[in-house]
N, CA, C and O atoms as a GROMACS GRO file, in nm:
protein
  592
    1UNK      N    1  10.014   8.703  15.330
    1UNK     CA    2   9.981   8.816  15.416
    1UNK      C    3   9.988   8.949  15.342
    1UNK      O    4   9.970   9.054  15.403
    2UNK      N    5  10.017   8.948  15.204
    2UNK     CA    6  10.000   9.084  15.188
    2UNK      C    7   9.903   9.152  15.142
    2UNK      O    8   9.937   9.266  15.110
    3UNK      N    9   9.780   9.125  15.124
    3UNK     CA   10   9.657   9.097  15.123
    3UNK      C   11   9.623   9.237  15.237
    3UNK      O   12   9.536   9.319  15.206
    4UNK      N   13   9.695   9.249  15.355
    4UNK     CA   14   9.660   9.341  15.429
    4UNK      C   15   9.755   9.478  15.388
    4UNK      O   16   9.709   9.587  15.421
    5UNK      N   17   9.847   9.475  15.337
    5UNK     CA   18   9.925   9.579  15.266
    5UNK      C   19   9.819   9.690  15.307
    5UNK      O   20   9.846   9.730  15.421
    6UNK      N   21   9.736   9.739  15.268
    6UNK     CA   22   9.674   9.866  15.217
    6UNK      C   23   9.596   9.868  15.366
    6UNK      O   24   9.580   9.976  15.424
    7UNK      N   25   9.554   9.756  15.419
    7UNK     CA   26   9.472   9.782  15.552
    7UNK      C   27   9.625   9.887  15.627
    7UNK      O   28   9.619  10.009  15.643
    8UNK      N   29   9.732   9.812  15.656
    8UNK     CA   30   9.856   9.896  15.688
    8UNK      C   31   9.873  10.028  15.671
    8UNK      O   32   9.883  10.114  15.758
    9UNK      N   33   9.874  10.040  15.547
    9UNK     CA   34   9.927  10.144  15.454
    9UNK      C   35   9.813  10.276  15.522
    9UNK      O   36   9.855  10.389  15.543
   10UNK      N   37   9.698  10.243  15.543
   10UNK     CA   38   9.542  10.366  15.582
   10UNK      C   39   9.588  10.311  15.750
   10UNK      O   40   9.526  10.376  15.835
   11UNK      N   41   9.647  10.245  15.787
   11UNK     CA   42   9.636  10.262  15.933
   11UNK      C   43   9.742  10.323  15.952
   11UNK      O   44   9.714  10.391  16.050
   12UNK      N   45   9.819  10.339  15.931
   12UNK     CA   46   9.916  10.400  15.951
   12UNK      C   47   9.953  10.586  16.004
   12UNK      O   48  10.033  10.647  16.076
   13UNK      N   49   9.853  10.609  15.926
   13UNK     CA   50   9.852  10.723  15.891
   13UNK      C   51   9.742  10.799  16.049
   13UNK      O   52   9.712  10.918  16.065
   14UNK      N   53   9.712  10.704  16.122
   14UNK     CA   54   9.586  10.758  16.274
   14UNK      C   55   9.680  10.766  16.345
   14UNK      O   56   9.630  10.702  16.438
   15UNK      N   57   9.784  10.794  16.384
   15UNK     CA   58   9.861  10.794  16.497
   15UNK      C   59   9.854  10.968  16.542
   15UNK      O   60   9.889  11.020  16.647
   16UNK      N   61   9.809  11.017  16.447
   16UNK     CA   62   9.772  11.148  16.527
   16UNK      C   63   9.666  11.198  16.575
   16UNK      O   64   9.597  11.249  16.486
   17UNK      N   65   9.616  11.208  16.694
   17UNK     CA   66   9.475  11.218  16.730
   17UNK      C   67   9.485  11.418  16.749
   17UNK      O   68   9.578  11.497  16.741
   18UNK      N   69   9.350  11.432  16.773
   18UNK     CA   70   9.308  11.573  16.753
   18UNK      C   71   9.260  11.631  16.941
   18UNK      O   72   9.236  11.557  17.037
   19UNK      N   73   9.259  11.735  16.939
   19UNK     CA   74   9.275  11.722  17.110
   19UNK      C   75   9.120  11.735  17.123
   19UNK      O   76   9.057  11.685  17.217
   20UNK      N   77   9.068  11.799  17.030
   20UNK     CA   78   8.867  11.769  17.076
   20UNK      C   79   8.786  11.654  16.986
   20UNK      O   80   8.762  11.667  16.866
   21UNK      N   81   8.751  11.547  17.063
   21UNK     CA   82   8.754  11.451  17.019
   21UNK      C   83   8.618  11.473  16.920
   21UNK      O   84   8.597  11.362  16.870
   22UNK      N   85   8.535  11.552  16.879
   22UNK     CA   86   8.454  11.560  16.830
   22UNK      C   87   8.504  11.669  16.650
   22UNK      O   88   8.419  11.736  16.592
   23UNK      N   89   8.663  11.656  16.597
   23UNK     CA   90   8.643  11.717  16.548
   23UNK      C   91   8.817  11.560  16.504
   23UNK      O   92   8.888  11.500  16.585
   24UNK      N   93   8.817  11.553  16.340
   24UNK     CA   94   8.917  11.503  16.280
   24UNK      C   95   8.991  11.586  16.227
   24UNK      O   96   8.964  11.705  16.209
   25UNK      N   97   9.141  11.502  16.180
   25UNK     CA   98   9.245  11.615  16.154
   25UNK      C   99   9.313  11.591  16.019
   25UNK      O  100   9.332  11.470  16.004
   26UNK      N  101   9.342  11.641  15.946
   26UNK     CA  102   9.427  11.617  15.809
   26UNK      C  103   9.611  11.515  15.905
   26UNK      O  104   9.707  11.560  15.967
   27UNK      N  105   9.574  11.397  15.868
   27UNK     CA  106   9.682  11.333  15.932
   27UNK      C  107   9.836  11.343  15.890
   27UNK      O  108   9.936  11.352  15.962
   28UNK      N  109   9.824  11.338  15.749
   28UNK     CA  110   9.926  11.381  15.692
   28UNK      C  111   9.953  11.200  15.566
   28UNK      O  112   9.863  11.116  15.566
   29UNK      N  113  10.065  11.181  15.490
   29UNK     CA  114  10.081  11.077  15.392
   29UNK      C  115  10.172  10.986  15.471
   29UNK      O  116  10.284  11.021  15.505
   30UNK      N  117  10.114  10.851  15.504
   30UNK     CA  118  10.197  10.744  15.550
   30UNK      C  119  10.239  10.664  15.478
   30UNK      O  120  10.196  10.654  15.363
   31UNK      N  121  10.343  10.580  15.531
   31UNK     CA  122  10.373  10.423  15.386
   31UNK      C  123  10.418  10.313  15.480
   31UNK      O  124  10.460  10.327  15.595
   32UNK      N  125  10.404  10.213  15.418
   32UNK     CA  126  10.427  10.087  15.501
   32UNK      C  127  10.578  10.076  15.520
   32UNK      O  128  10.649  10.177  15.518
   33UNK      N  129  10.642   9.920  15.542
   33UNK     CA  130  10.769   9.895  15.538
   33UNK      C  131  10.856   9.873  15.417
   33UNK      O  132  10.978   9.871  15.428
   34UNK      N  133  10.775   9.852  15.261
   34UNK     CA  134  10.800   9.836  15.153
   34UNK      C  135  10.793   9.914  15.059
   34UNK      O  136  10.838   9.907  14.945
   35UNK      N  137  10.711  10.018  15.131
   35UNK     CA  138  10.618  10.160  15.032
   35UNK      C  139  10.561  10.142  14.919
   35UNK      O  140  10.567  10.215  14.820
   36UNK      N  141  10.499  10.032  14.935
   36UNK     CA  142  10.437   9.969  14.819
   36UNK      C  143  10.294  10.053  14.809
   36UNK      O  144  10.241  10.084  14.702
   37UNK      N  145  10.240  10.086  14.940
   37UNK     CA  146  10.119  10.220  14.913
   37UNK      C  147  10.101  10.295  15.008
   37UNK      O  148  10.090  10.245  15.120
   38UNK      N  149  10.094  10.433  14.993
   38UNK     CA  150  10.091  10.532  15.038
   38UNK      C  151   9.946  10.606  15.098
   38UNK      O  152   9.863  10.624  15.009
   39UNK      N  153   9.914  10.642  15.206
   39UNK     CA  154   9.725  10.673  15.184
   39UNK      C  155   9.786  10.817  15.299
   39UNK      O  156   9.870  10.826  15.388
   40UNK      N  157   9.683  10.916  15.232
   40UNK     CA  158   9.679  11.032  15.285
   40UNK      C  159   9.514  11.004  15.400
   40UNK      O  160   9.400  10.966  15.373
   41UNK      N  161   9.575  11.044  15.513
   41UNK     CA  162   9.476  11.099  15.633
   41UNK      C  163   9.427  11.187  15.631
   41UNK      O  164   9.496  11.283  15.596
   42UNK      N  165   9.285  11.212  15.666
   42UNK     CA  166   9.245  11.317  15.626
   42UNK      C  167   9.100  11.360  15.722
   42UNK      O  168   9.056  11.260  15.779
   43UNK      N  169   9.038  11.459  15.744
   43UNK     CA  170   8.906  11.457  15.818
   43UNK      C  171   8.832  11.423  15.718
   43UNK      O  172   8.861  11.433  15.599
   44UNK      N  173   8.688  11.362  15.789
   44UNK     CA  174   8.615  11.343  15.719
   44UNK      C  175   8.503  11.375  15.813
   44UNK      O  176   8.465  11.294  15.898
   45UNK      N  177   8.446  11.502  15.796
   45UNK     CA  178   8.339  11.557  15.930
   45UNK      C  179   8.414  11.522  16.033
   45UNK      O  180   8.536  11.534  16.044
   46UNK      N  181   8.324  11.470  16.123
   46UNK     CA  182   8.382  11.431  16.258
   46UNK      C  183   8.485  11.312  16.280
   46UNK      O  184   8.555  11.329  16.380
   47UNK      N  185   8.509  11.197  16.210
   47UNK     CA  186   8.577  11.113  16.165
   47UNK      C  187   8.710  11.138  16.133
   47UNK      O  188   8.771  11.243  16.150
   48UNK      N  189   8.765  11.001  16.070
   48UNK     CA  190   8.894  11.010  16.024
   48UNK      C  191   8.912  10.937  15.890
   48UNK      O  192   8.911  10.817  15.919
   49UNK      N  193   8.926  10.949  15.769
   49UNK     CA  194   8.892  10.814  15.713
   49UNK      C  195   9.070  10.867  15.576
   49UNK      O  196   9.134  10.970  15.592
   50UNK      N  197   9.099  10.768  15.472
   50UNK     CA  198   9.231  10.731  15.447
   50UNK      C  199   9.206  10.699  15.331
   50UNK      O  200   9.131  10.603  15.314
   51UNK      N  201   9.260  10.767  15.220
   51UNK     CA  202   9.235  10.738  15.052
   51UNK      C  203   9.393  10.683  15.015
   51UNK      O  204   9.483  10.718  15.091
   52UNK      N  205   9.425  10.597  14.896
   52UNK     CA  206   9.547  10.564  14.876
   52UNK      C  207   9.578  10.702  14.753
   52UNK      O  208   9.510  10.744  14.659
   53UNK      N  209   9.681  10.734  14.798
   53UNK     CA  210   9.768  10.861  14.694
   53UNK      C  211   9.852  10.792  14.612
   53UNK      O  212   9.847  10.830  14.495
   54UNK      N  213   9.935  10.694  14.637
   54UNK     CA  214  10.003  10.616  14.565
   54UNK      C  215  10.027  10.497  14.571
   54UNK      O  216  10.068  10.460  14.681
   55UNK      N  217  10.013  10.376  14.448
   55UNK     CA  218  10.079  10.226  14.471
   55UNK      C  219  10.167  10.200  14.377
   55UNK      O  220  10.186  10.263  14.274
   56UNK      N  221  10.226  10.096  14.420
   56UNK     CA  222  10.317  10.022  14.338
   56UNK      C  223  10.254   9.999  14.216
   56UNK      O  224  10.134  10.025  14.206
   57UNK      N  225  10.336   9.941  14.095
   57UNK     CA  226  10.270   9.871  14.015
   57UNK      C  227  10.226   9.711  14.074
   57UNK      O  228  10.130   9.637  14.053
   58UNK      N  229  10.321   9.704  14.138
   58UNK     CA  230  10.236   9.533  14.186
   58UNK      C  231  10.183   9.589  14.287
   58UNK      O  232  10.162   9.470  14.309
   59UNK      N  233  10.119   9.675  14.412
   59UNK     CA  234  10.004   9.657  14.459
   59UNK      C  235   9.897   9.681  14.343
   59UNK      O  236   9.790   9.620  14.347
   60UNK      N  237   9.932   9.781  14.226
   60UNK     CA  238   9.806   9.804  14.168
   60UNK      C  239   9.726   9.700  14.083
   60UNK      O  240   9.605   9.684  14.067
   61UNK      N  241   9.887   9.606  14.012
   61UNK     CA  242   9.806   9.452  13.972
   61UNK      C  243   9.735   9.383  14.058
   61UNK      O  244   9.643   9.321  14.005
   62UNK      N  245   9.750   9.365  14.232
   62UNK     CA  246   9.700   9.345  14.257
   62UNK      C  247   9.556   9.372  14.288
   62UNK      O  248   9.469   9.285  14.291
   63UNK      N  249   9.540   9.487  14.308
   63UNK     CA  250   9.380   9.542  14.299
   63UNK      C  251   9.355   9.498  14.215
   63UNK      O  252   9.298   9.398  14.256
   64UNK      N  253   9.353   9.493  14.072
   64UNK     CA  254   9.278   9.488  13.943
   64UNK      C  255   9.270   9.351  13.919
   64UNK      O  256   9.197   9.329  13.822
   65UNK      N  257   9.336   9.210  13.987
   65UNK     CA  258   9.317   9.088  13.993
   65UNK      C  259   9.216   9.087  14.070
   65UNK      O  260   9.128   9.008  14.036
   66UNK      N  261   9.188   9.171  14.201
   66UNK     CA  262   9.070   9.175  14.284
   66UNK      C  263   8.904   9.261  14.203
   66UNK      O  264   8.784   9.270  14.230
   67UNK      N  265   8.973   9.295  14.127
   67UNK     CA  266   8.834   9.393  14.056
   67UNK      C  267   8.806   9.531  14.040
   67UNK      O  268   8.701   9.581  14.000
   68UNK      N  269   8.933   9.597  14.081
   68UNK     CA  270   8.932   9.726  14.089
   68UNK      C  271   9.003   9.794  14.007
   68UNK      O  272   9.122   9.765  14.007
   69UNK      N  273   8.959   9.898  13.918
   69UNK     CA  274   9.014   9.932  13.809
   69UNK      C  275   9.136  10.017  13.833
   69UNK      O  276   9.228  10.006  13.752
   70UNK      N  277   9.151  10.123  13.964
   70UNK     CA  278   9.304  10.097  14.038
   70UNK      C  279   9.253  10.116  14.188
   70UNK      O  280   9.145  10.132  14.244
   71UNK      N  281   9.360  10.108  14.216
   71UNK     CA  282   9.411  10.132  14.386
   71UNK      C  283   9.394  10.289  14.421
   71UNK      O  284   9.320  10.338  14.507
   72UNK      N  285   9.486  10.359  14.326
   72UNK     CA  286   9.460  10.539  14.396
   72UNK      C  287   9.335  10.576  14.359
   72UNK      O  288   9.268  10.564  14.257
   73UNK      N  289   9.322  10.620  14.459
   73UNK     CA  290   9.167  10.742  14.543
   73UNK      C  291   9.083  10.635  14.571
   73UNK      O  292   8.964  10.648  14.540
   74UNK      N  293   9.129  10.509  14.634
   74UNK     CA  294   9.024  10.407  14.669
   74UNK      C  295   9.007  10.470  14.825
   74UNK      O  296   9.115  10.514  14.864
   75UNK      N  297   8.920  10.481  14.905
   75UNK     CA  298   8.917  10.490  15.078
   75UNK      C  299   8.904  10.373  15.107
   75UNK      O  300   8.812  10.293  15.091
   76UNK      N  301   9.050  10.362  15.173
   76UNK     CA  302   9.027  10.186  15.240
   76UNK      C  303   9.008  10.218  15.384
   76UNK      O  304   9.020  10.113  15.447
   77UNK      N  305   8.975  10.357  15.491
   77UNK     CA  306   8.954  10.397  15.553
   77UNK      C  307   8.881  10.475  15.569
   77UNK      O  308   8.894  10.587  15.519
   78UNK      N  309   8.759  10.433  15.661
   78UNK     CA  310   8.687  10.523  15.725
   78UNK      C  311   8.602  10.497  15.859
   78UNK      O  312   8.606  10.400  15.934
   79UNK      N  313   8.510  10.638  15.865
   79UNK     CA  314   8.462  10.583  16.034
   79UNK      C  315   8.616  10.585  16.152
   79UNK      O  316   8.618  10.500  16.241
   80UNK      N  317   8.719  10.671  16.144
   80UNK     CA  318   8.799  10.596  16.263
   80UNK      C  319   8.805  10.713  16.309
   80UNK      O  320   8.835  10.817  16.250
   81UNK      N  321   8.764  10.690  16.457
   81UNK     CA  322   8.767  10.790  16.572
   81UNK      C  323   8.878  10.737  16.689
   81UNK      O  324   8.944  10.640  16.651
   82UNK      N  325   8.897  10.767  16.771
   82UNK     CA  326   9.002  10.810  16.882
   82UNK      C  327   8.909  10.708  17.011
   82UNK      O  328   8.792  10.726  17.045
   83UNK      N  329   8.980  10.630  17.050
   83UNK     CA  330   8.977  10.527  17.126
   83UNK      C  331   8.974  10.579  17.312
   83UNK      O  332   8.954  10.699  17.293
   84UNK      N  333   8.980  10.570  17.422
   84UNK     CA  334   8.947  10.594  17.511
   84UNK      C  335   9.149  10.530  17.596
   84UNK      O  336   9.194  10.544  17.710
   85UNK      N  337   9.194  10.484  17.505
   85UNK     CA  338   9.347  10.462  17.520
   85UNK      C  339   9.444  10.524  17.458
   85UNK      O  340   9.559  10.482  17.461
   86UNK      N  341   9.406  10.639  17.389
   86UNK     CA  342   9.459  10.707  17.290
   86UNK      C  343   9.523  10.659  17.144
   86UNK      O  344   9.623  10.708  17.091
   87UNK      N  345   9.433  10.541  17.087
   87UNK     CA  346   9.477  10.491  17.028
   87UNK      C  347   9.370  10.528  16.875
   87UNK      O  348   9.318  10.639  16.874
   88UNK      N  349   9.350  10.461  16.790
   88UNK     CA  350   9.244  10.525  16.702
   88UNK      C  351   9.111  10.386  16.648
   88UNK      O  352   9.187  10.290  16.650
   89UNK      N  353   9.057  10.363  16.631
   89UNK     CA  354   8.968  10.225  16.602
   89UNK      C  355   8.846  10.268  16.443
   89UNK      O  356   8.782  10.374  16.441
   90UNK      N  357   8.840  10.186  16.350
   90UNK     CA  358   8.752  10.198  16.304
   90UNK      C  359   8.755  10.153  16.160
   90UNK      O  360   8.832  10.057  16.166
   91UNK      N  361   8.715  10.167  16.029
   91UNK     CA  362   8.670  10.050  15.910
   91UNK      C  363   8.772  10.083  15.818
   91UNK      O  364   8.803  10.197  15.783
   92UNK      N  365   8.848   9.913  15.762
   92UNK     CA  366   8.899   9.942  15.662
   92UNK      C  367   8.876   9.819  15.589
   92UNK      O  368   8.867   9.698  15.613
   93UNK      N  369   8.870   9.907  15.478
   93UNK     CA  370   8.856   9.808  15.311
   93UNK      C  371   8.971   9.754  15.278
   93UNK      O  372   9.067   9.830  15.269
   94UNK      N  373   8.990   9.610  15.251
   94UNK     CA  374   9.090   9.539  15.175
   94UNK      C  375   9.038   9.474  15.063
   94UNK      O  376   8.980   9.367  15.047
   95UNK      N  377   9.082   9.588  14.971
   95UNK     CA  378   9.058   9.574  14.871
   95UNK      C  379   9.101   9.423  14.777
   95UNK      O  380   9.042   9.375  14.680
   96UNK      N  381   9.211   9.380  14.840
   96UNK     CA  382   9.264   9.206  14.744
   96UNK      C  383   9.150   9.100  14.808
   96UNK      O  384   9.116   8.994  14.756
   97UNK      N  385   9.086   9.172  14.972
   97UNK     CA  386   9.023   9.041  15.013
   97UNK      C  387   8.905   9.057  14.981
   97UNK      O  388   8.831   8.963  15.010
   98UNK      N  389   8.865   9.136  14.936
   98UNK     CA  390   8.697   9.236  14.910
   98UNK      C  391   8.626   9.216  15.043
   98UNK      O  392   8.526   9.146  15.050
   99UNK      N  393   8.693   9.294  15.177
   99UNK     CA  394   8.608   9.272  15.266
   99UNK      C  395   8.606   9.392  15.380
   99UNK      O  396   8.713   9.450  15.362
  100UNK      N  397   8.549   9.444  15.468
  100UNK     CA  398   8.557   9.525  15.516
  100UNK      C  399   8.596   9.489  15.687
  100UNK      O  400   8.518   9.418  15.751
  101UNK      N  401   8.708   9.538  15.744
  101UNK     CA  402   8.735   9.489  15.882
  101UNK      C  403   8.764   9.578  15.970
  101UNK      O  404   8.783   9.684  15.910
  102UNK      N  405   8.778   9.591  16.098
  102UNK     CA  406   8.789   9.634  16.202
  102UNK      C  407   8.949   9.699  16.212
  102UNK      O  408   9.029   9.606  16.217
  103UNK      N  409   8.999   9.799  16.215
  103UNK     CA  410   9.116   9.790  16.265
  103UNK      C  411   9.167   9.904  16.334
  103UNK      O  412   9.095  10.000  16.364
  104UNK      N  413   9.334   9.895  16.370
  104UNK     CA  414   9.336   9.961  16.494
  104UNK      C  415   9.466  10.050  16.486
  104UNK      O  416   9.526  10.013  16.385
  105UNK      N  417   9.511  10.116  16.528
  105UNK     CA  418   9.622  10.214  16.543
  105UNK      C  419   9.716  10.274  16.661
  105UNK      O  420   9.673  10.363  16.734
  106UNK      N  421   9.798  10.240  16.672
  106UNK     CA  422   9.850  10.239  16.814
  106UNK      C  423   9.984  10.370  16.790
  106UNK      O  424  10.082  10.363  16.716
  107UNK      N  425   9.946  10.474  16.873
  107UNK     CA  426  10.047  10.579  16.866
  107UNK      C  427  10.187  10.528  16.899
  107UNK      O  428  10.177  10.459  17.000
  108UNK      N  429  10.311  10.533  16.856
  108UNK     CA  430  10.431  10.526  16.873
  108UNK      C  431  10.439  10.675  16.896
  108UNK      O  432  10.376  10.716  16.994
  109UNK      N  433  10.495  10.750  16.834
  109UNK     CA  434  10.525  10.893  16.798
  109UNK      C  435  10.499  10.974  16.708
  109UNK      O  436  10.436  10.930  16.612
  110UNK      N  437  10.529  11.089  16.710
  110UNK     CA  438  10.488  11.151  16.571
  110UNK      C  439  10.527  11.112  16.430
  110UNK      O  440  10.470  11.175  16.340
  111UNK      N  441  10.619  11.014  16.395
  111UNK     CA  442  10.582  10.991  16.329
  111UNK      C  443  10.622  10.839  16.239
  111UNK      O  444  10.669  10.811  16.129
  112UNK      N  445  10.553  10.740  16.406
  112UNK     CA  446  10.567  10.623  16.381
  112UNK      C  447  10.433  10.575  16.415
  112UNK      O  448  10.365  10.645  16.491
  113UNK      N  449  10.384  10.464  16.368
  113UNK     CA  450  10.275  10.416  16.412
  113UNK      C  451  10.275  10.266  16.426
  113UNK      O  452  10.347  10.223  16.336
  114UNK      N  453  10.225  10.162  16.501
  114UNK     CA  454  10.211  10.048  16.429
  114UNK      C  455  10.040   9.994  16.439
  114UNK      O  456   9.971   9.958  16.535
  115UNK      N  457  10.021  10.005  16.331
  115UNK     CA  458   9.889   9.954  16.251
  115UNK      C  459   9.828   9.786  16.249
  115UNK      O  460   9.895   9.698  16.195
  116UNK      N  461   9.696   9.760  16.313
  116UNK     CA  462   9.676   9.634  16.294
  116UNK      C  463   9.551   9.577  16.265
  116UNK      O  464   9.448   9.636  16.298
  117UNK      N  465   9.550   9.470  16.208
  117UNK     CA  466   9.424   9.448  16.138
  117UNK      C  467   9.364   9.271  16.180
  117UNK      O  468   9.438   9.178  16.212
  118UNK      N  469   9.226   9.268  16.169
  118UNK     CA  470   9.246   9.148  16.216
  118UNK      C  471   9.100   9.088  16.148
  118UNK      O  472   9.003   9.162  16.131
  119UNK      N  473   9.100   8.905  16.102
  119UNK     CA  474   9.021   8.926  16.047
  119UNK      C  475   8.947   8.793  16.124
  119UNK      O  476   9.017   8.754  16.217
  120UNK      N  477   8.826   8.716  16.107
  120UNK     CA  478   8.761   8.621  16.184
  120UNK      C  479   8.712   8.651  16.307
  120UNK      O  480   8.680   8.553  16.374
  121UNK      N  481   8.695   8.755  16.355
  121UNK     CA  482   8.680   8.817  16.504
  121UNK      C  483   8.828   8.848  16.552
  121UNK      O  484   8.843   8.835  16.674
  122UNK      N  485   8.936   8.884  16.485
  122UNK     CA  486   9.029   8.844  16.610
  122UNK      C  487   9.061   8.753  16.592
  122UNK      O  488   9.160   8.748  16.665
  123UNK      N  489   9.051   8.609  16.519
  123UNK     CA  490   9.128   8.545  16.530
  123UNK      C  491   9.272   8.511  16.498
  123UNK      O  492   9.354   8.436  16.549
  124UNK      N  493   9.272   8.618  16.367
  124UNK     CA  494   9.378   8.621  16.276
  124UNK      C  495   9.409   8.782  16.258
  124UNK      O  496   9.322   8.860  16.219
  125UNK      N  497   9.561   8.827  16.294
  125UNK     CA  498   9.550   8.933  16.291
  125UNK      C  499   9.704   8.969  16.232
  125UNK      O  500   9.797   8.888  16.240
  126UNK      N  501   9.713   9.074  16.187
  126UNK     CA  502   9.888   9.110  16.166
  126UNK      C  503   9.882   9.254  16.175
  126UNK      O  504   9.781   9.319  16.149
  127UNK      N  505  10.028   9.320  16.224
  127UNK     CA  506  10.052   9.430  16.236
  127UNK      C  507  10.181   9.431  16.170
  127UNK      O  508  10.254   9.342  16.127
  128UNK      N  509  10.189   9.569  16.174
  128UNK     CA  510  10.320   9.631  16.106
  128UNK      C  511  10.366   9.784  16.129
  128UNK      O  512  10.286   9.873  16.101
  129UNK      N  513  10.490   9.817  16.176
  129UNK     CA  514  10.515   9.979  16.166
  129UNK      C  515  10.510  10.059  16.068
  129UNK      O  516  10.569  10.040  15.961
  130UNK      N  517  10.440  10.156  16.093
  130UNK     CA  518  10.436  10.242  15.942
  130UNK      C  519  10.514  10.375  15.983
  130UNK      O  520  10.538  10.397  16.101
  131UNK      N  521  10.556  10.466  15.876
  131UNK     CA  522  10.635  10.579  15.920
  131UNK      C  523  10.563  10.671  15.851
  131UNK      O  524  10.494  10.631  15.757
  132UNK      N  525  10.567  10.789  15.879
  132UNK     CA  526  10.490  10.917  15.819
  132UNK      C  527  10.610  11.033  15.682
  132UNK      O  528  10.712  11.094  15.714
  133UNK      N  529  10.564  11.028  15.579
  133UNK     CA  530  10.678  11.064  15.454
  133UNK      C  531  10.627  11.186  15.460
  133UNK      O  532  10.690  11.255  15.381
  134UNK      N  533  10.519  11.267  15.532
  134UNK     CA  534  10.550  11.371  15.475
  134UNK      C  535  10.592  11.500  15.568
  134UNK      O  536  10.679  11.472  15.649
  135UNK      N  537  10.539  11.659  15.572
  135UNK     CA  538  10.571  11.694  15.701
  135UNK      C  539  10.495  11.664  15.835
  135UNK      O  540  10.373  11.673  15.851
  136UNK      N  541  10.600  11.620  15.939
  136UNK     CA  542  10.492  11.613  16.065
  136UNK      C  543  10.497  11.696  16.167
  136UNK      O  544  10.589  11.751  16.228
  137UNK      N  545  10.392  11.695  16.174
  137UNK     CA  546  10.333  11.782  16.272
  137UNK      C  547  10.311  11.782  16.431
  137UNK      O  548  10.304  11.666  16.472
  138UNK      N  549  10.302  11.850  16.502
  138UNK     CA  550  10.297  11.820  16.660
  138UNK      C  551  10.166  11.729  16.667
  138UNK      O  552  10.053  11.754  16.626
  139UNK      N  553  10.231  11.580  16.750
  139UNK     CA  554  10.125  11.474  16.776
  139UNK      C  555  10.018  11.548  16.886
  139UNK      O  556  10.059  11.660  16.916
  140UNK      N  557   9.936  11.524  16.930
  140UNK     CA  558   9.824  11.461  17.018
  140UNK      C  559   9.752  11.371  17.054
  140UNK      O  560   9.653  11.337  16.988
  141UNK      N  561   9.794  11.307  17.186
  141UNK     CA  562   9.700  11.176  17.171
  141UNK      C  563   9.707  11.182  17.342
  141UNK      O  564   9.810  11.174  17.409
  142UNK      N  565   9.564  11.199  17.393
  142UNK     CA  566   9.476  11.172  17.494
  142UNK      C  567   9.580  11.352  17.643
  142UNK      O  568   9.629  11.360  17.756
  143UNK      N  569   9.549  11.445  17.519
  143UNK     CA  570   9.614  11.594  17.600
  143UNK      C  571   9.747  11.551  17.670
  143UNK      O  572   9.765  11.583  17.787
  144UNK      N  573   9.868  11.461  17.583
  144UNK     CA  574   9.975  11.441  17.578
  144UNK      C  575  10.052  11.534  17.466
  144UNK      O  576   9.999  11.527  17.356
  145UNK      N  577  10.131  11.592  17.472
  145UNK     CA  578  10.190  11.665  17.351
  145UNK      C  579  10.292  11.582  17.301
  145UNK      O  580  10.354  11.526  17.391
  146UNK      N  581  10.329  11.554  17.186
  146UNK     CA  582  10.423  11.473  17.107
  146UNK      C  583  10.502  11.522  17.015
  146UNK      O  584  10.486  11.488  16.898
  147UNK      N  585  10.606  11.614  17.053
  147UNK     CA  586  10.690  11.703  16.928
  147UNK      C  587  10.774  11.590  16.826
  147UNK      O  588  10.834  11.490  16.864
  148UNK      N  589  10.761  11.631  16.710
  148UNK     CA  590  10.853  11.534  16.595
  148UNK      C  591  11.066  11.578  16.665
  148UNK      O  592  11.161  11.527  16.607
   0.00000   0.00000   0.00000
């Protein structure tokens, strides 16, 4: 399962939604439960999409067993907009599986999230809590206010 590491690591980081849904927000730097990689949130036009800032040395062997000459400034996120549950939905790259999947973001707080990914339709899926390392900022999600 760690194969999804980095799907985690870029989901992590959507738990803050923007209050006009037609505009994305600099999310801020998330990390998984191991901090094996780090991906900064960020706008992207109207979107939301998630570059890795930092990996391990073993996530980065792992990329480069997959084909990638490294892991940082890869976007394993993009396309993710704000869900109608206040949650966030939209494309991430896993880079160990070389494949592109669906995934999802579920607000905890400002600055918890838990992130999930799933691959076969749904058939196979894993999540994980991610925490936010850097400063956070007042949440929004669906004209709820969320102070850190």
């Amino acid at each position: 399962m760690r194969k999804f590491t980095a799907v985690f690591a870029a989901l992590a980081a959507l738990v803050t939604l923007v209050s006009a849904p037609a505009q994305a927000a600099d999310l801020g730097v998330w990390t998984g439960p191991k901090d094996n990689v780090r991906v900064a949130i960020k706008s992207c036009g109207t979107s939301t999409c998630g570059t890795v800032v930092y990996a391990s040395p073993k996530a980065e062997a792992d990329a480069r067993k997959s084909g990638l000459t490294t892991l940082v400034g890869q976007q394993l996120l993009r396309d993710f907009e704000p869900t109608r549950n206040g949650n966030m939905r939209g494309k991430v790259f896993v880079p160990t599986l070389k494949v592109t999947l669906v995934g999802t973001a579920e607000f905890i707080d400002g600055r918890t999230m838990k992130a999930k990914g799933c691959v076969l339709g749904g058939l196979i899926c894993k999540s994980q809590v991610w925490r936010r390392i850097d400063g956070v900022q007042q949440a929004r999600v669906d004209n709820v206010n969320y102070a850190p």
